[in-house]
Structure formats: C-alpha cells, structure tokens
Phi, psi and omega in degrees: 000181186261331152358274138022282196272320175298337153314306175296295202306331179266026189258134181355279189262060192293312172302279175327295169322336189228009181034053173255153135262122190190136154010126169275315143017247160310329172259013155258332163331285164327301205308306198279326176274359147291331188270344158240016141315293166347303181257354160290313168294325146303327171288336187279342178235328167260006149091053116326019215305331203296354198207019185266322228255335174311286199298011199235303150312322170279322187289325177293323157327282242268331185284307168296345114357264173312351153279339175262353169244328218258174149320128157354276196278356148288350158285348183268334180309299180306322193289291183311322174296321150305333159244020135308292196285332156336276206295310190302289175302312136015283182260041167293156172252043149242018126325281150327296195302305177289339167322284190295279234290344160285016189254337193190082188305354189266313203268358152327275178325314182287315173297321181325293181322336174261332162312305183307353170281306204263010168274314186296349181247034182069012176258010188292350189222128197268150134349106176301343160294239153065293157321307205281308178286307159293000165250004128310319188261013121315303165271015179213158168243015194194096179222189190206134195231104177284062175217153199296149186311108147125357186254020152102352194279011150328283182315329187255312147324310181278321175289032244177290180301318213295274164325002166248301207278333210244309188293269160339154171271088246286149184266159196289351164262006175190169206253129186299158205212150157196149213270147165230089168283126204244174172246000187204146187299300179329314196287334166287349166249006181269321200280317174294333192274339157260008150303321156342272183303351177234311230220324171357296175324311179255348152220210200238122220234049180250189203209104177260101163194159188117216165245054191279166191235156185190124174248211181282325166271012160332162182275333181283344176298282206265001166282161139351300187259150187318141199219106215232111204225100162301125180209155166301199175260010195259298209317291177329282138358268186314316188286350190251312155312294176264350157242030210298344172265314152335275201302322143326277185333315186264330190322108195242348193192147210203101176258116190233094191272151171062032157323351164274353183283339217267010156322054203288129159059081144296146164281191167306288195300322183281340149308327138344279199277300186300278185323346138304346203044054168258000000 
C-alpha cells in the first residue's frame, strides 16, 4: 500500500534496506512524492480535507519540478500522476455530499458515513453524468437524468432521497413519503433490498408489487417517519386511486426509474420523443 511505501521510503535506513543508491536529491523527491500520493489517496477515501489541499500542492510543486530536473519520461510520470490525482479529486463524491450537507449541518456526519459506505463499495469516485446529475439535484427540484444502463444513476437517486426525506424540513403533520416507480417486480425488489442496505437505517424502506397486499393502517402510511415505497406502475396506479389524498399530503419525492417503459400504449411520436430524451 502506499502507506506501506511510505513508511519505507521515509525510514533511516531505507536505502539499504531496498539497496538503492541513488541522488540524496532524487530520493527525497521519491520520498515526498509518495507521501502525497499517499495522502491524497486517504483523503479520497475517508473524506478527511484537513491535509488535502498541502498535499495537493506539493505535488503539482513536485510535478514542475520534474520537468525541470528529471527525464522526458519520468517527468511525464510524474506530470500523469498529478493530474489523476487532479482529476480523481474532482470527481470525489464528498463534494456533492458536503454540498447537500449544507441544507442541514446536523446531518454532515451521517452523510459522510454514506460517502464512506460508497467507497467501500467502489462507488466513491464519480461519472461525469453523475457529476452532472448531482449538481441538478442540488440546484433544481426537477430533471430527467438520461444515461446508458450501468452509469451510476443509481447513486443519484439514493441522493435525491436523502434531500427530500433526510435533509428538508419536515412538514408539521407528516412525515415525508416517496414514490419510487419502477416498471417491473423483479427490478423493484432489486431497488428494495439495496435501499435497505444504504438507507434502512434513516427511513422507512417498504416495496408494493406482485401479489403484496397493503392498506390504510401500514406503518408506512401512518407512522411518524420519513418513508420510501417501491412500487410498480399498476401498484402506483392503484395506491393513488384509493389513497391518493393521503399520499399527496406526504408526497416530498416521485422517482420513475427506466421512464420510457412506464409508457402506457405510446403512438409512434411519443416513442419517438423518449427515445430522443424529447
């Protein structure tokens, strides 16, 4: 790791140990540029800022540096590794994440905790859709987020919930609610069980489709706390048929994932128009 290396590399006998001879120079060069790989890659991963922006500074020094001392192609080593780590901060998601967390300073620890959830699960570094999306749903309270199957727009979603259900102020009779439609059951127990695993904790997590049954007394209906209801489009339908001024009343958010399936009998032009994002 680079920890690891930084440790050796800063250690007494370092040379010896790794039998280099070499520039006293060049190896304090090595030395610092690993430590701010090093610390730059712990900011990147525990959302740790107190030391980011030194360490961000001495590399790009060290990169200019290496154009002015070092070889062609070790100074282009040096140059790409500066702007990777450029770029990698950038796209971090506890940008976005501190961002949102200025709607409500009480709730900054618990968001850290789900960036930090989402580096462990490799999602910590963001998409440039991703990016895009998340500063909409910072500056807006209403888009269509457009991108191929597999680019994150998960991730923008569960933040969406966050800012409506977590963030905001809650209104004084009732505990915010949201719809999350989906076009097919499978894909709704796929959405519920990893709302579950990231968000459980901080709402009320249930799923209507099939053959689930549901009434007027649920708990998600009639409890206290922010409430998140995976449901199909017939469910949806349905739940708005008969309880549709409840569900109005809480209603903080209305997520309609694979929107072009959610079409009932489209003519031509309006297939058409979705398949355009018109």
């Amino acid at each position: 790791t680079t920890r690891d290396a930084g440790q050796l590399l800063s250690s007494e006998n370092a040379s010896d140990r790794i039998g280099a001879d070499i520039d006293p120079v060049a190896w304090l060069f090595t030395v610092e540029l690993v430590r701010s790989l090093g610390l730059i890659a712990a900011t990147l991963r525990t959302g740790n800022m107190s030391r980011f922006e030194q360490a961000r500074k001495k590399l790009a020094a060290l990169a200019e540096m290496a154009l002015r001392t070092l070889s062609e192609d070790a100074a282009l080593v040096v140059y790409l590794l500066q702007q990777v780590a450029e770029g990698y901060a950038r796209a971090s998601l506890y940008g976005p994440i501190r961002t949102l967390a200025e709607m409500n300073p009480e709730k900054e620890a618990r968001l850290l905790d789900f960036a930090r959830d989402q580096f462990g699960r490799g999602r910590g570094v963001l998409w440039s859709s991703q990016l895009l999306g998340l500063k909409r749903l910072v500056d807006e309270s209403s888009f269509a987020l457009c991108t191929p199957t597999g680019s994150g727009k998960t991730l923008v979603a569960n933040l969406a919930l966050v800012k409506e259900l977590l963030l905001k102020p809650a209104a004084p009779l009732f505990a915010p609610l949201a719809l999350y439609i989906v076009p097919s059951r499978a894909l709704a127990g796929e959405v519920e069980t990893k709302l579950r695993s990231e968000l459980g904790q901080d709402m009320i997590v249930t799923a209507l489709y099939g053959g689930a049954d549901w009434g007027i007394t649920d708990f998600w209906l009639t409890g206290d706390e922010p409430a998140v209801v995976v449901v199909t489009v017939e469910k949806a339908e349905a739940l708005l048929r008969y309880l549709g001024p409840q569900l109005i009343a809480r209603l903080s958010l209305l997520v309609i994932d694979e929107a072009h399936q959610v079409v009932p009998d489209a003519k031509g032009q309006t297939i058409e128009r979705f398949a355009e994002h018109g």
